[in-house]
N, C-alpha and C positions, 0 to 999 in steps of 0.2 A: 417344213418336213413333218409328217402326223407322226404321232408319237407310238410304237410298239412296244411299249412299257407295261408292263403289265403287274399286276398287284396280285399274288396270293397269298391270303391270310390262311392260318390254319394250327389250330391245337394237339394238331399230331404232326410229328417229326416225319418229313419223305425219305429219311434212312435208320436203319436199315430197312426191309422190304419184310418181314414177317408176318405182318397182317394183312388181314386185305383191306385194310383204309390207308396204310402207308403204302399198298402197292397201288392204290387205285390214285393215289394225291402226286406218287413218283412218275406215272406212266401218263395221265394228263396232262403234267407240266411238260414232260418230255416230248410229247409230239405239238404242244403250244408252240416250243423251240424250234421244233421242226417247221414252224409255218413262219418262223424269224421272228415270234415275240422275245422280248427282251425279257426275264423270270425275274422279279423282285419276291421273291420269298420271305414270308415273314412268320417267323415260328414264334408262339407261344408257349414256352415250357413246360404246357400240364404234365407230361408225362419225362420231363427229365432233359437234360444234354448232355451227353458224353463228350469229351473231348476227339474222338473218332468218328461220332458220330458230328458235330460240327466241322469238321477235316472234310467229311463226306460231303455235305450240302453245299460249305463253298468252293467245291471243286465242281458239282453239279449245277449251282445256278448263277445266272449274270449276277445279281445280289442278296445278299444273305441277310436278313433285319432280325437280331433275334431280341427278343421283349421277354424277361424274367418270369416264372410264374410267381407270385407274391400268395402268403397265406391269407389267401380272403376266407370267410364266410362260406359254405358252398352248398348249407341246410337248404330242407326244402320250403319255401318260402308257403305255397299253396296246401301244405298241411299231406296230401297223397302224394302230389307229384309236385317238379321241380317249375318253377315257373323259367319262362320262357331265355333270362337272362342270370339266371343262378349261378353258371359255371362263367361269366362273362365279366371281363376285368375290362374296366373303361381306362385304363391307361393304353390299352391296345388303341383305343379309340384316337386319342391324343398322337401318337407315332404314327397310326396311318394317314390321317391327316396332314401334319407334318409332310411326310415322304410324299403324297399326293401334291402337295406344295410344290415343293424340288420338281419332282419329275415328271407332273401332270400328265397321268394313266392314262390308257384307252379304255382300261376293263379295271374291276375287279373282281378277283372271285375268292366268296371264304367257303371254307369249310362247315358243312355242319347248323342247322340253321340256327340251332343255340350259343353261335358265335357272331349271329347277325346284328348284333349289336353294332358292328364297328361301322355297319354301311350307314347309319344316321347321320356319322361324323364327315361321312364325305358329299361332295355338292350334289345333286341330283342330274347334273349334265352329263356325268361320269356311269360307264355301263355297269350297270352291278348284278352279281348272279350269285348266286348261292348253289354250290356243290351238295344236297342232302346226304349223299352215302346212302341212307336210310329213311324210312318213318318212323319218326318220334314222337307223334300223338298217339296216348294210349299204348302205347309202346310195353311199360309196364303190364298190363292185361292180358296180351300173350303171354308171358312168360309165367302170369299168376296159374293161365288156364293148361299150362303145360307142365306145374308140377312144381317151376322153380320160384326162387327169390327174385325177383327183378334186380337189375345190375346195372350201373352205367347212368348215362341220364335220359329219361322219361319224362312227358310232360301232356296238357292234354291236346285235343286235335284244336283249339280256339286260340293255346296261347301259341301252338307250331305255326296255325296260319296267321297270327300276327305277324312271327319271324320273317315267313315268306316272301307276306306283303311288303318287305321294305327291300327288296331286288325287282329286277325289270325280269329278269330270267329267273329261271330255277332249272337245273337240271337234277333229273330223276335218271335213276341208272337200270331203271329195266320198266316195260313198260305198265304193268299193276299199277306200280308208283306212280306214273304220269296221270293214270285213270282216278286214281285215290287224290292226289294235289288238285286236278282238276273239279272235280268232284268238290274239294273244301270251298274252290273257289277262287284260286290262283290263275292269272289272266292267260301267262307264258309261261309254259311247261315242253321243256326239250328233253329229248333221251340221250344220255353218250353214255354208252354199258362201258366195259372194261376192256379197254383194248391193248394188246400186246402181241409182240410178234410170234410167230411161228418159232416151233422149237424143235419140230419133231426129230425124232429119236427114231435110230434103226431097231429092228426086232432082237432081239438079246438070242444070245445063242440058246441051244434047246437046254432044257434042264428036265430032269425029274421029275423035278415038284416046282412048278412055277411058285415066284415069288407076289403074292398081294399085297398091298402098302397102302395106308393111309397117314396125311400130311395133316395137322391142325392145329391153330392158333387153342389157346386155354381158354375159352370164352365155354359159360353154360351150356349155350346149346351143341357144342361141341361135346363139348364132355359126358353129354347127356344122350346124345347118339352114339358115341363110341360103347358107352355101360352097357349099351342095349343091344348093340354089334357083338360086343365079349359075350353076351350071357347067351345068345342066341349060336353062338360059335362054339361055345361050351358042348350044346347041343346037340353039334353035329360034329362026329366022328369020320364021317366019310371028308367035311372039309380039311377039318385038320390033317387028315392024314394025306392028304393029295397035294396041298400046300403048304410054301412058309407065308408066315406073315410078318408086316415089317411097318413100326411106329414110327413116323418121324415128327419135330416139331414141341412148341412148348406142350403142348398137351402131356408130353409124355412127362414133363416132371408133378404133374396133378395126377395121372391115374398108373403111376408107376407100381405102386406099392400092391394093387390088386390085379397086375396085368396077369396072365399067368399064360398066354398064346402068340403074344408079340414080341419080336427081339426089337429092343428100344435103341432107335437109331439116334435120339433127339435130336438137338437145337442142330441141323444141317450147315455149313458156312455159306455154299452151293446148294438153290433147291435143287440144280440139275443131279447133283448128286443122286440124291432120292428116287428121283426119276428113271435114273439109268441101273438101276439098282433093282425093280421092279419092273413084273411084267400086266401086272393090272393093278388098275387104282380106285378105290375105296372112295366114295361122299356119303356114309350113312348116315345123312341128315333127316335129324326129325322135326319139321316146323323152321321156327325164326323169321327172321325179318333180312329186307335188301338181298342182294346179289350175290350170290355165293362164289366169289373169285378165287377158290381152291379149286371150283369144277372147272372156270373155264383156263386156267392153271392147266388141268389137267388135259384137258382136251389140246391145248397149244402143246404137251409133250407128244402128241399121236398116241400114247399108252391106250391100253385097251379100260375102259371107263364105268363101271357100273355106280348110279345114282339109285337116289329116291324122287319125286316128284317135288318134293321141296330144294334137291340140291340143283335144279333147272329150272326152276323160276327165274321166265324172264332172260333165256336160252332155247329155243325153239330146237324142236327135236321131235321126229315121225318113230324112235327107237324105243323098244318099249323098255333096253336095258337102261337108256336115259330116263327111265317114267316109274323105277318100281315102286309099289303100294309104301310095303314094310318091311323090315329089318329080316321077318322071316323069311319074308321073301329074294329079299338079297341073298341070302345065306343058301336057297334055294337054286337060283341061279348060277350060284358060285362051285354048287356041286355036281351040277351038268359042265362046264366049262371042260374045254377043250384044248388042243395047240390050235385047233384047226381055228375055234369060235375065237381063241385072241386075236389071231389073223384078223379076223371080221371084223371084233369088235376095234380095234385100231383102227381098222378103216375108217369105221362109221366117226370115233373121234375127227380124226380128220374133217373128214366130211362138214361136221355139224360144223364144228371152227371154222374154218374155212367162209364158212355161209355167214354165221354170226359175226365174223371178224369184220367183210364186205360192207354189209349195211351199219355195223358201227364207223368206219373209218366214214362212210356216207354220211351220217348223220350231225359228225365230228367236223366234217371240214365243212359241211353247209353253213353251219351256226356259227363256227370261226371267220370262215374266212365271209364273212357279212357284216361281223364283229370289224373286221379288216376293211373292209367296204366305208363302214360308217366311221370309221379313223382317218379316213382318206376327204374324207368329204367337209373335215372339220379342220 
């Protein structure tokens, strides 16, 4: 009998769902299950365990492996940037092994390619793939040239494609990424964007003054879009006056104190909440890196959706409210808005989802269920 065991490593918690790396680590295990993999999850604590949030996980996955985070060391070793294994505890290394022992995987797949250390530890017959989320070569250099402090861990493009090289796969979660891996020099390069089901929401009863809302994790370049979204909003009195607006998310406890246009809905229990609460939704993203999984968030509510060209990266869209330049230009658009244009613009949501949904679940089950292919044959 082949084995559908499968191994995922990962330095972020799959519960609760707040970010978009815990909803993209929640929502690919989840449809794994769906093809009858068996989920060995195995958490690393960087970021904590709640006892609720432990309740969560072993209720969601066949098994739960969870590995302490220990106070290592976690300076940067290369003097600029983080060398390849800096944030990486080789006792993870030791447990996975082990557990490959026992239950001898078809797959495994970590998180993150600055946790690729653990696939050394295991045999080379065993499929190994590394989930990127992102690009973290040179990572830090965006964020220099964009104004802010670099945050998180960064490293350069030499020691990432070291990382790489030590999985048979790599998945990239929107296509740039797959062009840029390839490009380093990486053999096998798959796409699975972020897939999640359809949500959509009926049209909210007529109001006054439609409601706009914007949802965001506390990350810089979040915080650093929304400044630019307020000041710009400042601006304009014809939008204020024809709309409410409405903050949901950690973000709101970082730019609380200087909001002075948004009623602060914060930390939501239900995003759907959010959702149905609002009749258009806000991504005035400026820049960043990887996949912006609050837009296609938003596109799975049918809400009416206006972006930037950065909050669609890697989301295909003929719409040019999906493509706008700048911040002014949002603000622009938002003052022409209509009952009639939210109509439209819900549609075109729809639409785009719907399109992008297809060719991810395509892309999803090709490379899985071949993963499955090659378990059967062994």
């Amino acid at each position: 009998m082949p084995s559908m065991h499968m191994l995922i490593v990962s330095p972020i918690a799959s519960h609760p769902q707040f970010q978009g790396n815990s909803q993209r680590i929640f929502r690919l295990c989840r449809l794994l299950q769906v093809l009858g993999y068996k989920i060995h999850f195995l958490y690393y604590t960087l970021e904590g365990l709640t006892p609720d949030q432990r309740k969560q996980m072993e209720a969601c996955w066949d098994y739960l492996h969870v590995v302490p985070c220990r106070p290592l060391d976690r300076s940067m070793s290369l003097g600029t940037h983080y060398g390849l294994d800096d944030w990486y505890d080789p006792q993870v290394s030791d447990i996975a092994a082990a557990l490959h022992a026992r239950w001898k995987y078809c797959a495994v797949i970590v998180n993150y390619v600055w946790f690729s250390g653990v696939l050394e530890s295991l045999p080379v017959d065993l499929i190994k793939i590394i989930d990127t989320h992102d690009v973290f070569g040179d990572r830090h250099l965006r964020s220099i040239a964009a104004g802010m402090k670099p945050e998180w861990f960064y490293t350069s493009q030499d020691e990432e494609l070291r990382g790489l090289l030590r999985a048979d796969i790599i998945l990239a979660i929107q296509d740039d990424e797959k062009a840029y891996f390839e490009q380093l020099g990486v053999p096998r390069v798959e796409v699975v964007g972020f897939i999640t089901p359809p949500n959509f929401l009926p049209p909210r009863s007529y109001r006054s003054k439609p409601v706009i809302g914007y949802i965001a994790s506390s990350n810089p370049w979040n915080v650093n879009s929304f400044r630019s979204l307020h000041a710009a909003l400042e601006n304009s009195s014809t939008a204020i006056e024809r709309f409410e607006f409405f903050l949901a998310g950690p973000i709101c406890d970082v730019i609380r104190s200087e909001n002075r246009i948004f009623d602060i809905m914060g930390v939501v229990d239900r995003v759907d909440c959010f959702y149905r609460s609002v009749d258009i939704v806000l991504n005035p993203m400026l820049g960043g890196t990887g996949l912006k999984i609050k837009s296609i968030e938003a596109l799975s509510y049918g809400r009416a959706f206006l972006t930037t060209t950065s909050g669609m990266i890697g989301i295909p869209s003929q719409y040019p409210q999906h493509n706008i330049q700048s911040i002014s230009e949002i603000v622009s658009e938002i003052e022409t808005i209509d009952v009639y244009s939210i109509d439209k613009l819900a549609f075109f949501s729809r639409e785009v989802f719907c399109k992008y949904t297809t060719e991810q679940i395509s892309n999803f089950r090709y490379l899985f269920n071949e993963i499955k292919i090659h378990s059967d044959q062994i």
